[in-house]
N, C-alpha and C positions, 0 to 999 in steps of 0.2 A: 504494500500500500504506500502510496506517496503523499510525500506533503502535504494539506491543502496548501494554495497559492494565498498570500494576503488579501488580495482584492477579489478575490473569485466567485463568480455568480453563475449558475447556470444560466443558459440561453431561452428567451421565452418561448421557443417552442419544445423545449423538453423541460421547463420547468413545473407543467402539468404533468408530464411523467412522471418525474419524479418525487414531488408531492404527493400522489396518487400511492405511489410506493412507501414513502413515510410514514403516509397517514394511515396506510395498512399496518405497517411492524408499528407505530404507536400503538394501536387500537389492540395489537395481541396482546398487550402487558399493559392497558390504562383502559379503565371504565372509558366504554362512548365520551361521558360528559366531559372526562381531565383528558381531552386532545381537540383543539382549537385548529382550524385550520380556512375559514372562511373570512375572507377580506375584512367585511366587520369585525370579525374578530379578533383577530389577529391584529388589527389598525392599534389599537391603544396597548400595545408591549412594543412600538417602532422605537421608541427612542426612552431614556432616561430622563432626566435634567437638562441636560444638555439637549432641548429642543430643535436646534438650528439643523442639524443631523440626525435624518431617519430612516428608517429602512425597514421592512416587513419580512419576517420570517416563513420558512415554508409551514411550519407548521409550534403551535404553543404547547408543552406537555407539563400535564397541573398531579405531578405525583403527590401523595400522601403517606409515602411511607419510603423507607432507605429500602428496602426490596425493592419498591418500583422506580426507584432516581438510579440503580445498580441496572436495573434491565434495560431504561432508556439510552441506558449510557451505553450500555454494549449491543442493541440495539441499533443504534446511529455507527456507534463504533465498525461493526460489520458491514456497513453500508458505504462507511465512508463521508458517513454525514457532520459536519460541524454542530457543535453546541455550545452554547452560549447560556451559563447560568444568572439567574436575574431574582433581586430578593422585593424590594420595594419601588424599585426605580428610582430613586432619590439621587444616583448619581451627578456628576457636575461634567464628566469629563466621554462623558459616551463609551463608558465601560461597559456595559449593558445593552448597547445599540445590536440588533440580531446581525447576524450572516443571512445574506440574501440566498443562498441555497443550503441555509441552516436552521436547527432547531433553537427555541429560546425552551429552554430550563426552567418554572417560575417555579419556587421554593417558598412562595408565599404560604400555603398549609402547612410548613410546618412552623409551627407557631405556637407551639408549649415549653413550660418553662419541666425539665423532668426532674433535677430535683434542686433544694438551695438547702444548703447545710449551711447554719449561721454559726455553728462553733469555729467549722471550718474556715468559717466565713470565703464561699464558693458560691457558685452557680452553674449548672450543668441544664442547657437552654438549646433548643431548636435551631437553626438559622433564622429563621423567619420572626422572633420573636421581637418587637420593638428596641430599640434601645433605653427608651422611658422604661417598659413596663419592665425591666428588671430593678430597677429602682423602685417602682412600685411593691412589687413581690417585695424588697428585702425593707421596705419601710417599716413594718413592725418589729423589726430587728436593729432595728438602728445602726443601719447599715446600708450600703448602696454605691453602684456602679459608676466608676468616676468621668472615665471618656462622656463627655456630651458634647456631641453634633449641633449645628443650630434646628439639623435635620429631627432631633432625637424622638420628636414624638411620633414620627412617623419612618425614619430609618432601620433597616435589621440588623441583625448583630453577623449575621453572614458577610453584607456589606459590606459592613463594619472591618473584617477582617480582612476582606479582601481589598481595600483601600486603603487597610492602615487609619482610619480616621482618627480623630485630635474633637476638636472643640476649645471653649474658652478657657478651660481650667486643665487643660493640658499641661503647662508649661508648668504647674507643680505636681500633677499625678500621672503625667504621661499619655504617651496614645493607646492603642488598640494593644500594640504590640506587650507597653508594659503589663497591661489587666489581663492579658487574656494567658491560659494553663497550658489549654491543649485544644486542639481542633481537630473533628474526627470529620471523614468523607469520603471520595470515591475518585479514583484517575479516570482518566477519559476513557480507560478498557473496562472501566467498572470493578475494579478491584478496589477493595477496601484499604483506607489507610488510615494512620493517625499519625500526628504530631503533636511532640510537646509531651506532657505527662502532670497528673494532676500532684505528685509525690514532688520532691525537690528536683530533681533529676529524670530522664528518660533513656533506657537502656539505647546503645548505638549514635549515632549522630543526631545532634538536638534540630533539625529544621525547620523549627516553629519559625524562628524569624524570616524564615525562605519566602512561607508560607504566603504570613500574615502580610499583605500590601501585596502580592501576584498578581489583585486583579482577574481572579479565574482562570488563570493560564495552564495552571498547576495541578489542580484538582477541585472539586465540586463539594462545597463545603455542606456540611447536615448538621454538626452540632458543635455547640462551643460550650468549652468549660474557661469560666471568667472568675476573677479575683474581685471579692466586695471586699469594701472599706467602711468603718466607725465612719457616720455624721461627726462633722464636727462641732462642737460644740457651741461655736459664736463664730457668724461669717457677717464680715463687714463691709463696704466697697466704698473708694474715693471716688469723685467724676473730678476729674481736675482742669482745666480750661487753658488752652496757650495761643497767642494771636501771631503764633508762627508756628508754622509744620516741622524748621528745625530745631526749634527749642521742645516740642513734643519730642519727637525723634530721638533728641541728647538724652531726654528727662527718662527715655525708657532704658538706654545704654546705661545711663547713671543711677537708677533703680537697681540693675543687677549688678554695678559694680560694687554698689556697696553692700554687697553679700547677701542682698534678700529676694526670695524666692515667692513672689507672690500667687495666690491658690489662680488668679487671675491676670494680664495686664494687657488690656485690648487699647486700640487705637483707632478713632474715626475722621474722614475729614471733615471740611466744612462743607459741603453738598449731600454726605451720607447722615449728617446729623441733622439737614434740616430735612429729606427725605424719612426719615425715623421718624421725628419729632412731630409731624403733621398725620404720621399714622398712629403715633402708640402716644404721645403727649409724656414723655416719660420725665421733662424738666430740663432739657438738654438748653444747654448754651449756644443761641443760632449765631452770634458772635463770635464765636473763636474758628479760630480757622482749623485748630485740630483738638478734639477730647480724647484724655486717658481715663478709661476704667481700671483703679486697683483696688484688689478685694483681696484682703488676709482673711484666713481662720484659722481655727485652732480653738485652744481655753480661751477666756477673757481676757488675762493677764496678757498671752500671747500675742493677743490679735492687737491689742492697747496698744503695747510696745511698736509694735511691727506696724499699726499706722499712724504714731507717731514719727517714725524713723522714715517711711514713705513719704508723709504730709513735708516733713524739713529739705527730702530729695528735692520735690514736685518744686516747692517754692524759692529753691537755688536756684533750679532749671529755670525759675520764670514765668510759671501757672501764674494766671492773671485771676483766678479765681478755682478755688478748692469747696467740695462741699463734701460731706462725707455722711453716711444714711446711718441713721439711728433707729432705726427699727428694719424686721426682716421686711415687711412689706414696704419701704423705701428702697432696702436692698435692689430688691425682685424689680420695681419702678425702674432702675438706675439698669438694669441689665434688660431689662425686655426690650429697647433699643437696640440693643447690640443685636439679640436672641432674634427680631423682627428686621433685619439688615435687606435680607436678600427678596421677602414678600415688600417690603417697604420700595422698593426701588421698579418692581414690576406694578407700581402704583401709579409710576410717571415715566414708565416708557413700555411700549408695546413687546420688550424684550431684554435680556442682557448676557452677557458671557460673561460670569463668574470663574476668572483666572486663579491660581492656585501656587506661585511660586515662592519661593524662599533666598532672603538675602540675612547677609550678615546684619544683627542691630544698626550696627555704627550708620547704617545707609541708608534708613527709612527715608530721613529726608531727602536724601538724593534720589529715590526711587520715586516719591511722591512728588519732587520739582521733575524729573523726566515727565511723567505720567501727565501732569498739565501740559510739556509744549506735543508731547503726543495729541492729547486730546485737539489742538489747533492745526496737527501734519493731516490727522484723519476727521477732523471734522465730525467726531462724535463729542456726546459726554462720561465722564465717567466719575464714580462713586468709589470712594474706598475704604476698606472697614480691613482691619488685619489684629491678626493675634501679635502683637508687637512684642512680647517678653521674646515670642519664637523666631520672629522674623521671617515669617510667614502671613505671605500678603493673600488677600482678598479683594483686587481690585473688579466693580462690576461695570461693562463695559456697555452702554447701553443704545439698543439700535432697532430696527424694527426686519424683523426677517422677510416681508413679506417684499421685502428692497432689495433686490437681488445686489445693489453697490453697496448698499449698507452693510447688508451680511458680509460683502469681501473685505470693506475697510473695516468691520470688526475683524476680521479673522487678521489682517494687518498689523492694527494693531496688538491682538491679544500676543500676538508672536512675538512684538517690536518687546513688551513689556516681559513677555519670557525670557527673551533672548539681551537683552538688558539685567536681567536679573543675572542671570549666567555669567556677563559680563563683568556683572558686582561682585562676584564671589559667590553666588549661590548657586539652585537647583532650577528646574522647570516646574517642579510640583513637591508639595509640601503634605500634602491627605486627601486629592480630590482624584491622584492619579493620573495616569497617561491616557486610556484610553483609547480615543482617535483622535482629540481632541492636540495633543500634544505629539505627535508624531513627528511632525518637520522638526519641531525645538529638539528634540531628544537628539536628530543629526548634528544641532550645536551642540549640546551641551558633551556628548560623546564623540569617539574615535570611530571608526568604522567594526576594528577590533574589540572595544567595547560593547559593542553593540552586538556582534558576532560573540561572543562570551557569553552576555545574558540570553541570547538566542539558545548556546548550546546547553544552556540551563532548563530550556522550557523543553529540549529537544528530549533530556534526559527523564522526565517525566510523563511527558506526551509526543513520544516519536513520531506520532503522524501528523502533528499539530491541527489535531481538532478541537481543542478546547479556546475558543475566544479568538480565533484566528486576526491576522491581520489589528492588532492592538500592540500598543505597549510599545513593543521593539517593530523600529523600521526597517525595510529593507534596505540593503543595499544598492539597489538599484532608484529607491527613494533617495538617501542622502544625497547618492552622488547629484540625484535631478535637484534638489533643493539646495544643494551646496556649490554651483555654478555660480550664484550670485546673492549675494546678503544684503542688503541694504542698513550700512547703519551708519546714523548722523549725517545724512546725506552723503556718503561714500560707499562705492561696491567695494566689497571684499568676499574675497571667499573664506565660506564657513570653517576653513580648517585653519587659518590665519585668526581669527577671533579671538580675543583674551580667554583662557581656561585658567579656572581652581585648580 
């Protein structure tokens, strides 16, 4: 069996053949109902998040049990067919987008939590389970699941894993990668695996972290076992206010250089606060040109400390104005801005591309004056809201898809600001993933051989590459096309010439 090719679709006149034949080996191992295969149908799993890109599947298969995600998989697998697992669609980055002569996976029924040991303090959960509702389940425990997405109420913990995702209180409790035990599922041949281990240790090689952030490339996720954490005790948050992007920027570098690790430290501009602020009313400052959210917990004693020691940062840096929430529900006020960024911004424009990359602290500001003479090269606007402790940006890019020049000077720019990023010393993506979304950037940010490396990583796992095909890793016959010519700061250069980490 060979390859699939990255771009591969069958031709429309045998694309009813071979539907026809799918929908038959689905239909031997899934009830009638759990196999979708009619235009309607099949219409609403085309794409993720990531809107601007869709594509319809030959067929949707809705298993409810690891017996029947084992058969589909081997199944396809004898046929030769692509599969593409999909938990909530929440993605950002077109991880979830189907193969046009593939199957889409939905792993939405599985959706139980099977067991929460709170001495152990664990959780052994479905894929499909929310990411909220394991917080909820361990709330009588006083305890609960740290990673929060802005996605979270509606995100799975499959997702989850396959993206690696963060959220706001990352930057003290870690992403996906640090909560999570062990991940059990299935390779594209339907064989069973696990990673990880719920004991300190896991006999042979550990390839959880392989795993976890794959994007589906790897294997088809079923269940996760996740590390709960003690509520803390008293969680408090700053909004602090600066009538300069660089002095925000410094104040976040200078937060962590004085050795404090806040449970929170997000950063908004001045366009994303007053886009917030008109939908949630949450008390933001439409005057400053950038807001920082800092939130300590811990004991009383701790968090006192720890915002005092914050509040003395903020107002060296040059906060023009500090306000700091006295009760939880001022808390919650002060973050449901943040939490409402990306619904907030689809309030006032017909669309946006939610970019995903990462640069050193030191650069916010530098990233955020690029990002405005961008917005004047491409003629859009743009929004930006970022986890700042991480340096991990959230720029939303906003345009209307229905504009076919629109959509390309977004994809322009979202590239100019990845490939900017890269240029700073970062990455292309921070938790939203690669995708499809991110494909040309990965030619910058990589060697060819790089790129060939993580290939022969996927190849090792799934030798025919049916699982998620054409995502993540580019081809070589892509870079070379994309790396003829760059455009940066108004000068060609070729991609391999660019500044690299």
């Amino acid at each position: 069996m060979t390859l699939v090719p990255a771009d591969s679709a069958p031709p429309a006149c045998e694309r009813s053949a071979l539907q026809a034949k799918v929908v038959r080996a689905l239909q031997a191992v899934l009830a009638p109902h759990a196999v979708l295969s009619t235009t309607e149908d099949v219409t609403p799993y085309e794409c993720d998040g990531l809107t601007a890109y869709r594509q319809r599947p030959l067929a949707v298969a809705l298993p409810e049990t690891e017996a029947q995600v084992q058969a589909v998989l081997q199944a396809c697998h004898a046929m030769g067919v692509p599969v593409v697992a999909r938990g909530a669609g929440t993605g950002l980055s077109g991880g979830a987008m189907p193969h046009a002569g593939g199957v889409t996976l939905s792993l939405a029924r599985f959706n139980q939590i099977v067991h929460l040991d709170p001495v152990g303090r664990t959780a052994r959960v479905q894929c499909g389970v929310r990411n909220l509702a394991i917080s909820e389940a361990a709330a009588p425990y006083n305890l609960y699941y740290a990673p929060d997405p802005s996605s979270q109420i509606a995100c799975t913990i499959g997702g989850n894993v396959a993206e690696n995702s963060g959220g706001v209180h990352c930057l003290k409790y870690g992403l996906t990668l640090h909560n999570v035990l062990r991940v059990r599922g299935f390779t594209a041949e339907g064989e069973a695996i696990e990673f990880g281990s719920e004991a300190l240790d896991c006999p042979g090689l550990d390839l959880l972290a392989l795993v976890i952030g794959s994007e589906g490339m790897l294997a088809v996720t079923t269940e996760v076992t996740v590390r709960l954490i003690p509520k803390p005790r008293l969680a408090r948050c700053i909004m602090a206010s600066f009538d300069d992007v660089r002095k925000a920027g410094d104040a976040v570098a200078a937060v962590i250089a004085a050795g404090i690790i806040p449970a929170g430290l997000e950063m908004m501009d001045k366009p994303m606060t007053a886009a917030v602020e008109d939908f949630v009313h949450a008390g933001y400052d439409l005057d400053a040109q950038a807001i920082l959210l800092c939130e300590s917990d811990g004991t009383p004693e701790e968090v006192e400390e720890e915002i005092a020691r914050m509040t003395a940062v903020l107002r060296e840096c040059g906060a023009t104005a500090i306000a700091c929430s006295e009760n939880e529900a001022e808390r919650l006020r002060f973050w449901s801005g943040r939490k409402n960024a990306f619904p907030a911004s689809g309030r006032i424009s017909p669309d946006y591309m939610c970019l995903d990359s990462t640069i050193p602290r030191k650069r916010l500001a530098d990233i955020l004056l690029a990002i405005q003479q961008m917005e004047k090269k491409y003629g859009l606007r743009c929004c930006n809201v970022f986890h700042a402790g991480d340096g991990n940006l959230h720029p939303l890019v906003l345009f209307d898809a229905n504009d076919a020049d629109e959509l390309h000077r977004c994809e322009l720019f979202g590239a100019d600001i990845l490939e900017t990023s890269v240029a700073m010393g970062g990455t292309v993506s921070g938790e939203h993933g690669v995708g499809v979304e991110k494909l040309n950037s990965m030619c910058v940010q990589f060697t060819a051989q790089e790129n060939a490396q993580m290939a022969g990583v996927k190849r090792a796992f799934d030798t025919t590459g049916l699982l998620n095909p054409g995502k993540v890793i580019p081809t070589l016959q892509r870079c070379a096309e994309y790396g003829k010519q760059v455009v940066r700061g108004g000068q060609t250069q070729r991609f391999a010439d660019l500044p690299r980490f």
